[in-house]
C-alpha positions as CSV (number, residue, x, y, z in Angstrom):
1,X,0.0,0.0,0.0
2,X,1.4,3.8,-1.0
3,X,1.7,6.1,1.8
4,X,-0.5,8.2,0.2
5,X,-3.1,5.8,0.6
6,X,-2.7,5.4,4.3
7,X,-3.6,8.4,5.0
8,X,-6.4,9.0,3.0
9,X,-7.9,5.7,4.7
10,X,-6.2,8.0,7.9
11,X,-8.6,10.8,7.6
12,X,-11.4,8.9,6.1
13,X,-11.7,7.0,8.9
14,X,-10.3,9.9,11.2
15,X,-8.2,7.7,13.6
16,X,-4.7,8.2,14.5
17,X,-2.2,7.0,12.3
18,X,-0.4,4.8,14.5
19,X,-4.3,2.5,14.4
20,X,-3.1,1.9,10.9
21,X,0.5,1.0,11.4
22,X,-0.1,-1.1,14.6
23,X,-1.2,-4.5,15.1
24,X,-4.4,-4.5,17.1
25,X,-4.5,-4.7,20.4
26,X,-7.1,-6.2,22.6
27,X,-8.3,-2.8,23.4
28,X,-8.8,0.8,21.5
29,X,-6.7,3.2,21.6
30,X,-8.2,6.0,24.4
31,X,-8.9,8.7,21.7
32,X,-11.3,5.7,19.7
33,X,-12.5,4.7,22.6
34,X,-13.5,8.2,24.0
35,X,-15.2,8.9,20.4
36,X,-17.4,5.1,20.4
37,X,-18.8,7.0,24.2
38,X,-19.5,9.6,23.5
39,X,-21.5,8.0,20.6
40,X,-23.1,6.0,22.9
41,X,-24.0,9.4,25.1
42,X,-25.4,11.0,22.3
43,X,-27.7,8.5,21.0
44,X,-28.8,8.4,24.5
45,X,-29.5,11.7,24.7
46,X,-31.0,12.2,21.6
47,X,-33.7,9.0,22.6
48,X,-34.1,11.1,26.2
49,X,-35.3,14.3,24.0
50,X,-37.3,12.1,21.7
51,X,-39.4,10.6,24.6
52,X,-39.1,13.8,27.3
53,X,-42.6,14.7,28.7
54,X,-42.0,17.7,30.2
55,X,-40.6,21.2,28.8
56,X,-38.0,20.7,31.1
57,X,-37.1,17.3,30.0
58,X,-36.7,18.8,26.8
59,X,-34.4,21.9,27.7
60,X,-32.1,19.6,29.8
61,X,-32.1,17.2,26.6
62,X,-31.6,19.9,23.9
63,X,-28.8,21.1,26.1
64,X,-27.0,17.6,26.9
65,X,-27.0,17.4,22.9
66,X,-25.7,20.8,22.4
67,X,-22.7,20.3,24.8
68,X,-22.1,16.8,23.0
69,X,-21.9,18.4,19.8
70,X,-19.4,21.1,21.2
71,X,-16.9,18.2,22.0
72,X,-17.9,16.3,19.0
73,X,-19.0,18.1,15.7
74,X,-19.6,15.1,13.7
75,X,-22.3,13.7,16.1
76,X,-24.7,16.0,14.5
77,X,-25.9,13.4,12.3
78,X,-26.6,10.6,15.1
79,X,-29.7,9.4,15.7
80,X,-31.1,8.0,18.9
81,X,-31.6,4.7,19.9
82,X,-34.4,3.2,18.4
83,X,-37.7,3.5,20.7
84,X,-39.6,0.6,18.9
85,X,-38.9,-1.9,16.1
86,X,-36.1,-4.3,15.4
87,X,-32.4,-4.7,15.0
88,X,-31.1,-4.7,11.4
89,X,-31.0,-8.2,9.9
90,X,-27.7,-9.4,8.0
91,X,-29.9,-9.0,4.8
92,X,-31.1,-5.5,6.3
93,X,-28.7,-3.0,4.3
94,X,-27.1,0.1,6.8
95,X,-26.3,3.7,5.5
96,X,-23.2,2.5,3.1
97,X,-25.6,0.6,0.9
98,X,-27.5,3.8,0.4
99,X,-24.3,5.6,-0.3
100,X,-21.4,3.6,-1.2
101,X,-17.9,4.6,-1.6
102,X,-16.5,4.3,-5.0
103,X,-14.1,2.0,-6.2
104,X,-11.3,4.2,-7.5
105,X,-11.7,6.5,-4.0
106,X,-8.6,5.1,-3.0
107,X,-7.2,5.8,-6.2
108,X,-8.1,9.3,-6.9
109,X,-5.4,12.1,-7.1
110,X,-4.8,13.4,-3.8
């Protein structure tokens, strides 16, 4: 693999280099591993807003997400956990399917 092309996967995926070079550990590194919670905090209080009852609720919610998105820019686009339904199936197709990364991406002149 080029250089080049390490770190375009590098800031596609928006990991530190050194989670390309390494082998994997049993663990994340702390900077993935601080990004997959506060994920997990967001969804959660996105599904809190979703659900609130109360004004206040609400406020609190709206304000737990703003602060999120102050650490974290690129949770703007997170949804909450799902109230009702289903998981996704293995013949269920996520957000890639509806809009998948080209073939020559890798390729393409930096």
């Amino acid at each position: 693999m080029l250089i080049s092309e390490l770190f375009r996967w590098q800031a596609a995926l928006d990991v530190p280099i050194e989670e390309l070079l390494c082998e994997p550990q049993d663990s994340l590194s702390p900077r993935v591993l601080t990004r997959a919670r506060l994920l997990r905090i967001m969804k959660t209080a996105i599904a809190i807003r979703r659900q609130s009852r109360s004004e206040a609720e609400r406020r609190l919610a709206r304000l737990l997400v703003e602060q999120l998105l102050e650490l974290m820019p690129e949770l703007k686009e997170v949804s909450g956990w799902p109230a009702v339904g289903h998981r996704r199936t293995t013949e269920e197709y996520g957000r890639i399917a509806e809009n998948p990364i080209p073939d020559d991406w890798m390729h393409e002149a930096s």
